[in-house]
N, C-alpha and C positions, 0 to 999 in steps of 0.2 A: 267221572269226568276227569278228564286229562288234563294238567295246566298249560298253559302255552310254552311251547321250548321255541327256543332260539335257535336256528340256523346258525351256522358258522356262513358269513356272508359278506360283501361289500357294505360297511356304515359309508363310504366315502369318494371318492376321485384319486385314482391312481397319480404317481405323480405324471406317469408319460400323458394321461387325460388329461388332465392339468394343462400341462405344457405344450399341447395340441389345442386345448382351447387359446393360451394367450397368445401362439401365431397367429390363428385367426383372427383372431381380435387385431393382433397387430397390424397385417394385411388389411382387414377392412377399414382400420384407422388411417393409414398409409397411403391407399387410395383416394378415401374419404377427402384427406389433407391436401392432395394434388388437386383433385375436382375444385376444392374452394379455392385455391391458390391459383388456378387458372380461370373462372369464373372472375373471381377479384380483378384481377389484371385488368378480365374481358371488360366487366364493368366500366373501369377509371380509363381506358384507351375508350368506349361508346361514351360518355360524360365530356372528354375532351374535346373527342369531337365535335360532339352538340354546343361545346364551351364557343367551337369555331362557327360553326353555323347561327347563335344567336349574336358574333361578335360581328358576323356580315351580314347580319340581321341589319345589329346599330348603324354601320356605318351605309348600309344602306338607305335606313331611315333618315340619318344624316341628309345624305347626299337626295333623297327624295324632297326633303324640307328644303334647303338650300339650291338647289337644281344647278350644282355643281358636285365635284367629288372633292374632299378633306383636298387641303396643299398637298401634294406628293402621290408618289404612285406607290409607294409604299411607306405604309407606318407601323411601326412599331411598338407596343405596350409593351409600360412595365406593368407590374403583378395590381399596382395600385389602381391602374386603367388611364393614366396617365401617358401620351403620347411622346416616347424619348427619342425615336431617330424618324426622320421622313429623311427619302427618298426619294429622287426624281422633280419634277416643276408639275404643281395643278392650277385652277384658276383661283382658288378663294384660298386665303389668310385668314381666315375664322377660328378662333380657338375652339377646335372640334374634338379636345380631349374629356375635357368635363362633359359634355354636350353626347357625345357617342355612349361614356361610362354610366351617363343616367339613361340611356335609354339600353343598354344594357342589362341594366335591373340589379346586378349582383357586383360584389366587388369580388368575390370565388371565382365570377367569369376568368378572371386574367391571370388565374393560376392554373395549370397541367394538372391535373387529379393526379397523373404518373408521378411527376415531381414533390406535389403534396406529402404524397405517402410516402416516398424518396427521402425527405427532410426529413419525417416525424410526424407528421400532422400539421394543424392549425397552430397551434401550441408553440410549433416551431417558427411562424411568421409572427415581426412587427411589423410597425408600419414603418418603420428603417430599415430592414431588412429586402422589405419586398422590392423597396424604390428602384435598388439598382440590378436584381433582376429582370429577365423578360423570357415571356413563354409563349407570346404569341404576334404573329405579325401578318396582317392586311396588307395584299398586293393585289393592281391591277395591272395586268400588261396583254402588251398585244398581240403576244403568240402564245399558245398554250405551257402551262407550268407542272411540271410533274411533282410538284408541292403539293397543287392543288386538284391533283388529281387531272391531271391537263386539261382543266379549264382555266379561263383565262383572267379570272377575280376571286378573289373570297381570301379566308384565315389558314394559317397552319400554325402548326406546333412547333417553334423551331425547336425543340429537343427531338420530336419523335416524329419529324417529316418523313424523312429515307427510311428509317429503322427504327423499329419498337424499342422498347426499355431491355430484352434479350438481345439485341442485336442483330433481329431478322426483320425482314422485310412484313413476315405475314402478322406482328403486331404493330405497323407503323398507324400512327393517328391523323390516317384520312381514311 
C-alpha cells in the first residue's frame, strides 16, 4: 500500500478570485443600499400622507360634531397639533385646536415623517421646538387645489406639496 501523496494544488483563492468575489459583494451591497433608501423615502412620503388624511379625518369629525367648519378656511398646525394661523372667516369660534388634536389620536400626526427623519428623529423634537414649526395645513376652498390634489378640501404637507424631499414632482406627498 501506497501512502497518500499530495498534489501540488490550490490550498486557496487566488488573489484575482478574491478580488472578483469583493466586487460582487460590493454591487450587491450597493444595490441592496439603493432599494432600502428608496423604499424608506417611499414609506415616510405614504405615512405623511395618511398623517393628512387622518388630519381631515379630525377636522371632519369636528365639523360633523358641531355642524359648522373650524373658524377659517384654512388652518394651520404646529407639530404640537395646536392650531397657529387661520385663514379666511367661518361661522363657529370654538376652540377646535385641542378638540381636532384628540380626535386625531397621535401627537406624531403633526409631524412630516420626511422632516422627522430630516431633523434626526424623535430625539431631536421638544415640546419647544415643535411649537413654532408647522408641517401641515387644512384648507377648504371653492375651486379645486392642486395642493390637494385638485380637490377642493382636505390636508397638505406644506414642505412636500409641489416637490418631494429630491426636488421632483414624482416624490411630492399627495
Amino acid at each position: 500500500m501506497m501512502p497518500a501523496v499530495r498534489t501540488a494544488g490550490r490550498g486557496g483563492w487566488t488573489v484575482t478570485e478574491f478580488m472578483i468575489v469583493l466586487v460582487v459583494v460590493g454591487l450587491l451591497a450597493a444595490v441592496g443600499a439603493a432599494k432600502y433608501a428608496g423604499m424608506a423615502v417611499s414609506a415616510r412620503r405614504l405615512a405623511c400622507i395618511e398623517n393628512q388624511g387622518v388630519l381631515d379625518r379630525a377636522v371632519r369629525a369636528w365639523e360633523h360634531r358641531h355642524r359648522e367648519l373650524p373658524a377659517g378656511s384654512q388652518l394651520t398646525f404646529d407639530q404640537n397639533g395646536r392650531i397657529v394661523a387661520v385663514e379666511g372667516t367661518g361661522a363657529g369660534e370654538k376652540p377646535a385646536d385641542k378638540e381636532i388634536a384628540s380626535l386625531a389620536a397621535s401627537p406624531d400626526l403633526f409631524v412630516c415623517p420626511e422632516r422627522l427623519h430630516a431633523l434626526g428623529g424623535k430625539a431631536a423634537l421638544t415640546e419647544s421646538s415643535r411649537a413654532g414649526e408647522k408641517d401641515y395645513t387644512w384648507l377648504h376652498s371653492s375651486t379645486p387645489d392642486t395642493r390637494l390634489g385638485n380637490n377642493r378640501s382636505g390636508a397638505f404637507c406644506l414642505h412636500f406639496a409641489d416637490t418631494g424631499p429630491d426636488d421632483t414632482p414624482d416624490t411630492r406627498h399627495r
